[in-house]
N, C-alpha and C positions, 0 to 999 in steps of 0.2 A: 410351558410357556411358549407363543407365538414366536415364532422367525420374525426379523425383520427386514423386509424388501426396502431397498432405497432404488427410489423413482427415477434417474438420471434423465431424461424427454419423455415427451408424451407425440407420437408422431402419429395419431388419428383417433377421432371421438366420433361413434356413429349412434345413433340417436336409433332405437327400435321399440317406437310405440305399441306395435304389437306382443311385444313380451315384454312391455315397462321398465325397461335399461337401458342405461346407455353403454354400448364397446368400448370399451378404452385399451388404444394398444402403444404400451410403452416400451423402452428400453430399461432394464437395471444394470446398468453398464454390458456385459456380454451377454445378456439375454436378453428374450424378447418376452413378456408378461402380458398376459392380458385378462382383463380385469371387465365385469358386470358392474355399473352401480345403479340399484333401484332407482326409477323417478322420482320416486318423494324422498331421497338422499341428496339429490342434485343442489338444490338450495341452500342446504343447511351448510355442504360441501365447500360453495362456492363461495357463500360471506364468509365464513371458515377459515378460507384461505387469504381473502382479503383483508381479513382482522390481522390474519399471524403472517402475511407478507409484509408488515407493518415494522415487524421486527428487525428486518432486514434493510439496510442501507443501500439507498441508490446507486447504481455502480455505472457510471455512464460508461466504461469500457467494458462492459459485458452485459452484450445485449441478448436477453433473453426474454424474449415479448413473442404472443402471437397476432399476426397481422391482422386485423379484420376490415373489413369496407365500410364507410362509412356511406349509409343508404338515409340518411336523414338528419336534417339538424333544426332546433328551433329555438328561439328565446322562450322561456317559461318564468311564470310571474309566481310565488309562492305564496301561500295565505298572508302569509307577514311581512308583502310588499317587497321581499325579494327578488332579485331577477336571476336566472341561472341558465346556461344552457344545457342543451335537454341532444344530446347523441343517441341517432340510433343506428344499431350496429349490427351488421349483415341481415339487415330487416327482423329482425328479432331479441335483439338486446337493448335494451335503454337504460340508458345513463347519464344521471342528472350532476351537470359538472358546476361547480358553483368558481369560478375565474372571478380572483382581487383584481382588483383597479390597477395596480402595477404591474398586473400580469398579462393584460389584454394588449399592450404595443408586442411583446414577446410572441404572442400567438398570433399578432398582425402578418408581424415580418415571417415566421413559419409558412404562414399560409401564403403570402407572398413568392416567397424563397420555393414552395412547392409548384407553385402555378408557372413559375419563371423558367424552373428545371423540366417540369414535363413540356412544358410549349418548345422547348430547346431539341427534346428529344423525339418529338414527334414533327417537326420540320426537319431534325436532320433525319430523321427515317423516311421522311417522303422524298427529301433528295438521294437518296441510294435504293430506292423501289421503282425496275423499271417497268414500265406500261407495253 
């Protein structure tokens, strides 16, 4: 019977098209593990985990997400006259997010609330940067 590693962080994923794997180097609490997965595993992996994160209860005091840049966004019309927006994410991921009607003032004031905080942080950093 196989051991069983449990994954505690994932603290770098390097992509090596020329041997068709991706690095992955994690922590199992006091070690450090690192791990190959085939390219054509990457897919099957990553809806995989999206299914069976599913199980798991939102925990807004433990936050454990990874940041990505958001390099693109568009509204998208779906065959059956759907409207959804369409994220794409560090120029290579896309993600079609489908937002209820009661959910778009929520995502207003976010985006709001972010634009108001970095414009806050980027005039006080020009006032203590001297020339």
């Amino acid at each position: 019977m196989a051991d069983r590693t449990t994954i505690e962080t994932i603290s770098a994923v390097h992509p090596d098209a020329a041997n068709g794997v991706v690095h992955i180097e994690c922590s199992t609490g006091s070690d450090l593990a690192l791990l190959d997965l085939r390219a054509g595993a990457v897919s099957t992996l990553t809806l995989g985990l999206l299914q069976a994160g599913r199980a798991f209860k939102n925990n807004s005091e433990a936050f454990s997400g990874q940041p990505l840049a958001l390099t693109g966004a568009a509204v998208v019309a779906l065959e059956d006259r759907r409207t959804m927006l369409e994220l794409v994410l560090d120029d290579s991921l896309r993600v079609v997010v489908d937002i209820p009607d009661p959910a778009i003032p929520a995502l207003q004031e976010c985006l709001f609330a972010l634009g108001e905080l970095r414009g806050e942080t980027t005039s006080r950093a020009s006032r203590t940067v001297k020339h």
